[in-house]
Structures are given as C-alpha cells and as structure tokens.
C-alpha positions as CSV (number, residue, x, y, z in Angstrom):
1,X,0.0,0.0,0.0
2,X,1.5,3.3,-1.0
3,X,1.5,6.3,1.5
4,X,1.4,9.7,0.0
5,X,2.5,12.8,2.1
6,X,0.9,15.5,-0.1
7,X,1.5,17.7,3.1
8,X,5.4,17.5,2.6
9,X,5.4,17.4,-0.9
10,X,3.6,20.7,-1.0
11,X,6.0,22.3,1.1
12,X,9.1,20.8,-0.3
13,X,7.8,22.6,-3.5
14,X,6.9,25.6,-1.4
15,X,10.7,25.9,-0.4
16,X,11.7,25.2,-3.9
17,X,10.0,28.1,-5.6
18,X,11.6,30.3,-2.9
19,X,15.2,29.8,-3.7
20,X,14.8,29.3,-7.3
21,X,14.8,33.2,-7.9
22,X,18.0,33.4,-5.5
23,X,19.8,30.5,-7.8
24,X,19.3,32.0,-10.9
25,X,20.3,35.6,-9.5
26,X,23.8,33.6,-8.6
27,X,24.0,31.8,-11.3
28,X,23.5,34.9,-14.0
29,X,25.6,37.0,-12.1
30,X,28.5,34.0,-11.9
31,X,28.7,33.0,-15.2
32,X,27.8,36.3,-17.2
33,X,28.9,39.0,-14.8
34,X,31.6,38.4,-13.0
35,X,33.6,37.5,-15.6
36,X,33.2,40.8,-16.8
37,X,34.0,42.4,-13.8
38,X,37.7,40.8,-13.1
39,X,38.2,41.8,-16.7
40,X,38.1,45.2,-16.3
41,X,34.7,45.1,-18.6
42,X,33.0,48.3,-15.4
43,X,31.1,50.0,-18.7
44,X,29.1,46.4,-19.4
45,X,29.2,45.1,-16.1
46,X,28.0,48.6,-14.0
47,X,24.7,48.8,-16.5
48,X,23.9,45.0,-17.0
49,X,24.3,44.7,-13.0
50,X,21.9,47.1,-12.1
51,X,19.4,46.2,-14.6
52,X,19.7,42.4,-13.0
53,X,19.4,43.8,-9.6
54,X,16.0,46.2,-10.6
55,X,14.5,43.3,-12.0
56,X,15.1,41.1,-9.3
57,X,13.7,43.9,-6.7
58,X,10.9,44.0,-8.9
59,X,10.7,40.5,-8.0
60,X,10.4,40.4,-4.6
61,X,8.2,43.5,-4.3
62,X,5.7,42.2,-6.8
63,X,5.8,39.0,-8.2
64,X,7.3,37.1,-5.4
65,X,5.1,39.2,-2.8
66,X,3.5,36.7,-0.5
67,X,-0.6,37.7,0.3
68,X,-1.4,39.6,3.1
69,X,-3.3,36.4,4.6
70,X,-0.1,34.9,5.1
71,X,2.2,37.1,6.9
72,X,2.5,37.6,10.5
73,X,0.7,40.1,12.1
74,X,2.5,43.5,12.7
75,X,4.2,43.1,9.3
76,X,1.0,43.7,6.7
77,X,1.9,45.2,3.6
78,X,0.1,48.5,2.7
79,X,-2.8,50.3,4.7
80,X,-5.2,48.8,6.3
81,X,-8.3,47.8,4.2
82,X,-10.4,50.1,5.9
83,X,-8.3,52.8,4.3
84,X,-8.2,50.6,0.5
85,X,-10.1,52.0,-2.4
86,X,-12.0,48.8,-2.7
87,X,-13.1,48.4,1.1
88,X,-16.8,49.2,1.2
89,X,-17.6,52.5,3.1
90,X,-18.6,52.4,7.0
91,X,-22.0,51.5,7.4
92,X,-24.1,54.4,9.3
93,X,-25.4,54.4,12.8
94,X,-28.2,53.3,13.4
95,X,-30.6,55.7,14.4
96,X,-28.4,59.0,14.7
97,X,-28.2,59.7,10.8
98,X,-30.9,60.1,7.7
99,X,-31.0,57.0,5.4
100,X,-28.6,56.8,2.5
101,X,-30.7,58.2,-0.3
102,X,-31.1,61.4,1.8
103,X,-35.1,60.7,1.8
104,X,-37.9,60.5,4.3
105,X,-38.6,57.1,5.3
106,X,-41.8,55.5,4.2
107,X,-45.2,56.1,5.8
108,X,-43.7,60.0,6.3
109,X,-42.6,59.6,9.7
110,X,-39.4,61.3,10.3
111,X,-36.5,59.4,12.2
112,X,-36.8,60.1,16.0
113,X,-34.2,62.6,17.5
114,X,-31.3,61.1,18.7
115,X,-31.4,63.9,21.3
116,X,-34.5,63.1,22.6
117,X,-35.3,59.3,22.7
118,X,-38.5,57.9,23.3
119,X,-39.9,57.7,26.5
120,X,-37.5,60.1,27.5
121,X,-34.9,58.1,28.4
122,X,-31.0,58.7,26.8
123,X,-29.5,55.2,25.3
124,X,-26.8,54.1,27.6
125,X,-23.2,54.7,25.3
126,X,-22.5,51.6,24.0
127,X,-25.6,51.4,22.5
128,X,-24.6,54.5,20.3
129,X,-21.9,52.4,18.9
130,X,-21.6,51.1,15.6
131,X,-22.9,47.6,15.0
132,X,-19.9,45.6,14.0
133,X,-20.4,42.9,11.3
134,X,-18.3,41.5,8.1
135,X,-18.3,44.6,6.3
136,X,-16.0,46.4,8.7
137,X,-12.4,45.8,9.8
138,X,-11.9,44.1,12.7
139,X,-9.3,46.5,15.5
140,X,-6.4,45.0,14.8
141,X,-6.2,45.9,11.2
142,X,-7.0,49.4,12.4
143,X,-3.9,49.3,14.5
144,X,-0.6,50.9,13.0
145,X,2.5,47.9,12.6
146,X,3.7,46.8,15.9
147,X,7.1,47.9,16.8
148,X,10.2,46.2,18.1
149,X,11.4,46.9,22.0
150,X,13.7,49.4,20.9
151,X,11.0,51.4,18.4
152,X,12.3,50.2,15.2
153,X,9.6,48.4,12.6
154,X,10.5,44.9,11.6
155,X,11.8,44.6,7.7
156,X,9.5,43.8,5.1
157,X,9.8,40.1,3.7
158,X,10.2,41.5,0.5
159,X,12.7,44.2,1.6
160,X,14.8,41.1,3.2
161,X,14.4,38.7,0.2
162,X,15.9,42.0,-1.8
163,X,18.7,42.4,0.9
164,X,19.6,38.8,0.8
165,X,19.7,39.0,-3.4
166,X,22.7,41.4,-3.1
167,X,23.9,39.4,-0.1
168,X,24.6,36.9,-2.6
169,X,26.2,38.8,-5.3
170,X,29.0,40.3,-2.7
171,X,29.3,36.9,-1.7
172,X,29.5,35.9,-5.2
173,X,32.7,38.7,-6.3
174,X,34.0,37.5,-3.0
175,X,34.6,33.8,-3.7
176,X,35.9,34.6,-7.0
177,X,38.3,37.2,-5.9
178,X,39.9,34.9,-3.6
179,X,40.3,32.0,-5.8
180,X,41.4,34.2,-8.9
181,X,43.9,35.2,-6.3
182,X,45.1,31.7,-5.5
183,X,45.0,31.0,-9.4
184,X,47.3,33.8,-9.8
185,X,49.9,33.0,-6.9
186,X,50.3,29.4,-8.6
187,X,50.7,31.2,-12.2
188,X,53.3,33.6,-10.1
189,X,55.3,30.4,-8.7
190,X,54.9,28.7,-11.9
191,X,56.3,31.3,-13.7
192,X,59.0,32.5,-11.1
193,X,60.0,28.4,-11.2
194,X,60.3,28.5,-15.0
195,X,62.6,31.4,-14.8
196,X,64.6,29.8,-12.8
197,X,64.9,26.8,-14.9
198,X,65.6,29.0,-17.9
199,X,68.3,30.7,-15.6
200,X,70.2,27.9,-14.7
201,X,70.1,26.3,-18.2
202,X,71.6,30.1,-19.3
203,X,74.0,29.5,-16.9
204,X,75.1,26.0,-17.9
205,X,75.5,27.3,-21.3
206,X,77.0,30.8,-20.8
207,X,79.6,28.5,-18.1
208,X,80.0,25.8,-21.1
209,X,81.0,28.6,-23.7
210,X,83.2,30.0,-21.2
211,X,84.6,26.9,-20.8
212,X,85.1,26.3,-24.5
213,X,87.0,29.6,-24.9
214,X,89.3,29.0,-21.9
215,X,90.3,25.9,-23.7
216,X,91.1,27.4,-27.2
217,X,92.5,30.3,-25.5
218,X,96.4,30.4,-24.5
219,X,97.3,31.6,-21.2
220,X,100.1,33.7,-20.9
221,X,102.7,34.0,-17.8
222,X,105.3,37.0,-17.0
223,X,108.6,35.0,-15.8
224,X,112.1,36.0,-15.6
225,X,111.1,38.6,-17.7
226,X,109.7,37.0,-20.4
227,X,106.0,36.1,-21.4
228,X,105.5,32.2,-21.7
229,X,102.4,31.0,-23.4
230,X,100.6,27.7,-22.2
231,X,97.5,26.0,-23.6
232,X,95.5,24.7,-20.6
233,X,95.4,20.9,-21.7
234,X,99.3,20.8,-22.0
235,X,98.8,21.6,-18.1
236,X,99.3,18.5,-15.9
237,X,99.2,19.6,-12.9
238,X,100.0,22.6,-10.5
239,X,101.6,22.9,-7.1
240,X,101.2,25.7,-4.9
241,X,104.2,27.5,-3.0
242,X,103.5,30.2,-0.6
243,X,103.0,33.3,-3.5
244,X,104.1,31.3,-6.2
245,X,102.8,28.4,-8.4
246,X,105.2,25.5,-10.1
247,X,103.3,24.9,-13.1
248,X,103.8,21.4,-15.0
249,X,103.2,20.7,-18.6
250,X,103.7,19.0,-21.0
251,X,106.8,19.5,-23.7
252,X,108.9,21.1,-20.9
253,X,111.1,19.0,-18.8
254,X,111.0,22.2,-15.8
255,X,108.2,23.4,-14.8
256,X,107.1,27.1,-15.1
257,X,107.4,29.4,-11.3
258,X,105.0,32.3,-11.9
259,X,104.2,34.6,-9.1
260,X,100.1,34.0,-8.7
261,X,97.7,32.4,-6.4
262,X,95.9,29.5,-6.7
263,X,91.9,31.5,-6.7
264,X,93.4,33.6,-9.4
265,X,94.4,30.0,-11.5
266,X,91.4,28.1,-10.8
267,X,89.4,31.4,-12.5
268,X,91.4,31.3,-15.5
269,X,91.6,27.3,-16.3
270,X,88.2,25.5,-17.5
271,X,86.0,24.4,-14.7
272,X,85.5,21.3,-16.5
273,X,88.7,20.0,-17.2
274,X,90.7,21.3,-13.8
275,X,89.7,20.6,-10.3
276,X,91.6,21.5,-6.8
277,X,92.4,18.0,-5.0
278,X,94.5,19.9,-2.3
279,X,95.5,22.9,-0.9
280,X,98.4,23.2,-2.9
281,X,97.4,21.3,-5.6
282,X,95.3,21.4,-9.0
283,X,95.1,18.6,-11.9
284,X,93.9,18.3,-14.7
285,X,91.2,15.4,-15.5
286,X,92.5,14.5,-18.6
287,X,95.7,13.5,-17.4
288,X,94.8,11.3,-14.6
289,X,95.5,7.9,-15.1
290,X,94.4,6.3,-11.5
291,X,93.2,7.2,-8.4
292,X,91.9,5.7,-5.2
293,X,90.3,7.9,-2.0
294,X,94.4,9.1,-0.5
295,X,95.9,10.2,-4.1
296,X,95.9,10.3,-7.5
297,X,98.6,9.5,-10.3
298,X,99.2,11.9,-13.5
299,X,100.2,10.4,-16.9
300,X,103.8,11.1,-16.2
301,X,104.1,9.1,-13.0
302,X,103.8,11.7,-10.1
303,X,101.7,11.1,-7.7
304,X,100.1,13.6,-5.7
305,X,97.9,13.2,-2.0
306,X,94.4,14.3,-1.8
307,X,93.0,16.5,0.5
308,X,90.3,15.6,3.1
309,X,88.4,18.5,2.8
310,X,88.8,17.8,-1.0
311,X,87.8,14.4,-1.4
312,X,84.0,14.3,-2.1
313,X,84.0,16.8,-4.5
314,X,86.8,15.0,-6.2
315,X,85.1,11.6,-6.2
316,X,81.6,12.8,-7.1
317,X,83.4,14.6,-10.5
318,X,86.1,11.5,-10.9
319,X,82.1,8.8,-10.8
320,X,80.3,11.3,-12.9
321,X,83.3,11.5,-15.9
C-alpha cells in the first residue's frame, strides 16, 4: 500500500519556488557578470548589474510578494483595508443619521431625534456604537505595525528577500576574488619556477661557452722577464708555493714558477677540465691515469695526495666523468 504525504510534498515545492529566484540571480551574475568584472569590462558590467538587480527587486516587491493572509501580524503590507479604495464605506449608525438616499422614510414619519429618545430616556453609550459585522475591519487591522522593544519596525519580507539577493552577489565577487587570487599565486610560482629553470640552463650554457674559450684560448705568464704561453690541456698539474705556483706541462722537462695564487688560477683554467684536489694542488682530469680515496697518479708518474676537505667533491666529479 503506497502512503502519499501531499503535506510534505507541498511544502518541499513551497521551499523550492523560494530559492529558485535566488539560484538564478547567482547563477546569472556567476557565469555572465563576474567575468566581466575581473576583466576590467566596469562600462558592461556597471549597466547590466543594475538592470539584473532592478528586475530582481521588482521580483520580490511584486511578483514574489506573499498575500497579506499569510504574513505575520504587525508586518502587513500597505494600509489597512479600511483605508483601501475597494473596502466598502462604513456602514451608518443606526438611528443618529438620515437614510442613504437622503429621503424621508416611508409612511412620512421622520427618524426620532437622537437627542430626545422615546420615552425620554438617553440610550446608555454603548448602545450608540456602531454595529460591528463582516463589512467592517476588525481593531487590529485598524492598528498601525507593531514595533520592536527598541521602536524600530521589523523589515518587510520582500525588503529582506531583496537584501539577501545582493547578499549573494557580494558573496559571489567574493569567492571569485579569492580563488582568482590563488590562481594567480600558482601562475606567479609557476612562472617565477620556469625562470629559474631558464636561468640555470643560461647558466650552464653561458659556463660551457666559457669553458670552450678558456680551452682554445692560451694563457700567458710573465717569468724571468719574459712572457711564456701555455695552452691549458698541455697543463698537468700545478703545485702551490707560498705566492708562487710550479706549473707542470707538457713539452717542458722544468716546470714554469710564476708569481700567482691559486683562486686567481682556478678562475682562468676551464671548470671542466681542472679541479683542486689539495691545498696546494690542482690537476687536470685529462691527465689522470688512476686514483683511489688518498691520491691520484698523473700520466707522467707523479703522484700527488688528496686533501680531506677535498675528497667528495673529487670523487663525485672523478664517478660522474
């Protein structure tokens, strides 16, 4: 047997006509609005806003207007009926006041004189008030709004349903702001990442061409004074002495003195082909013939120590060659 709650299903659609006006006033102003706004678009958005915001007011004061039957008491929209156009007009007192038609009643008796009652006796005063009956307001609708402790009328539903409209539109440019905000930070770091990855690869290449011309390039020492020219791969190797350098290479059974430090060396020989082992020594890797963690042996037999402070670099270089 099937049980039917028309009760809830009338209210769940209740409910669902009253937030449909607020879902398509979010999503027009999401999808057509905003967009123009966070592009800078103020002449189409400014216009197109306000028009979306006039009709939507026009909403809730007239369309979406709930009947007076159904609002709470204090909060009734627009006078009172006895003050409407269409209430019908107070009905007279019985009497103390000619008949409508302004005639004599029939039989030509005139009304008796409210000032002089029959039998001489006055009516007491609540039977000179007005019958009340259907066609007149009851008090309460006479009665102005009924205010708050503090004085102040209660909103209008309508005035709130407006209110809560733009509600949603700030909170609308809100949400977007922040998350075009966090779009942009990751753009930012993407961008600042890729230039950094650009930067290092100009780097390995400006340091490569640098390289490259060190090698082709001679490099030219003032001793016993003379200028002696030296291509970097004839160098072997080179052994600090206090403010000298013993340069060894190749076609010369002496090695060169010049008076330089090592810093000053290292800045002219290519990074790639010369590395410091020691304190007082620099080789070059393409003369190496063997190593081991203590010392390493040059093509033409010598063998040099290296240093501890020294040693990881040179065997991450020496595994990587």
């Amino acid at each position: 047997m099937e049980m039917t709650h028309p009760g809830i299903i009338d209210q769940i659609w209740a409910v669902l006509i009253q937030i449909l006006p607020y879902i398509i006033l979010l999503l027009l102003h999401h999808f057509l609005l905003a967009p123009l706004f966070f592009r800078k678009k103020y002449l189409v958005y400014i216009p197109v806003t306000v028009a979306l915001i006039i009709a939507f007011r026009f909403y809730c004061y007239n369309v979406g207007n709930p009947p007076d039957a159904m609002q709470s008491p204090g909060m009734r929209q627009g006078p009172p009926s006895m003050m409407r156009n269409d209430a019908p007009p107070p009905r007279p007192m019985d009497n103390m006041s000619p008949p409508p038609d302004g005639k004599n009643p029939p039989d030509g008796k005139n009304p008796p004189d409210s000032k002089n009652p029959p039998d001489g006796l006055n009516p007491p005063p609540h039977e000179m008030r007005p019958p009340m009956d259907g066609n007149r307001p009851p008090m309460d609708e006479m009665r102005p709004p009924q205010m708050h402790g503090d004085g102040n009328r209660p909103l209008r539903p309508e005035t709130m349903k407006f209110l809560l409209g733009l509600l949603l539109i700030g909170v609308d440019l809100g949400f977007m702001s922040y998350i075009r905000s966090i779009k942009h930070e990751r753009q930012n770091n993407d961008l600042i990442a890729e230039n950094l990855q650009h930067k290092d690869r100009i780097e390995e290449l400006s340091r490569v061409a640098d390289n490259a011309q060190k090698t082709e390039s001679e490099l030219l020492f003032k001793t016993d004074y003379k200028q002696v020219s030296i291509k970097p791969d004839d160098i072997l190797y080179v052994e600090g002495m206090a403010e000298y350098l013993k340069i060894n290479y190749t076609g010369s059974p002496t090695p060169l003195i010049v008076h330089l430090s090592m810093k000053r060396l290292m800045e002219q020989l290519p990074d790639d082909r010369f590395i410091r082992i020691h304190k007082s020594y620099i080789v070059n890797f393409n003369r190496i013939t063997g190593c081991s963690r203590t010392q390493v042996t040059i093509e033409n037999g010598t063998t040099l120590p290296i240093g501890e402070s020294f040693r990881k670099v040179f065997m991450d270089r020496m595994n990587k060659k």
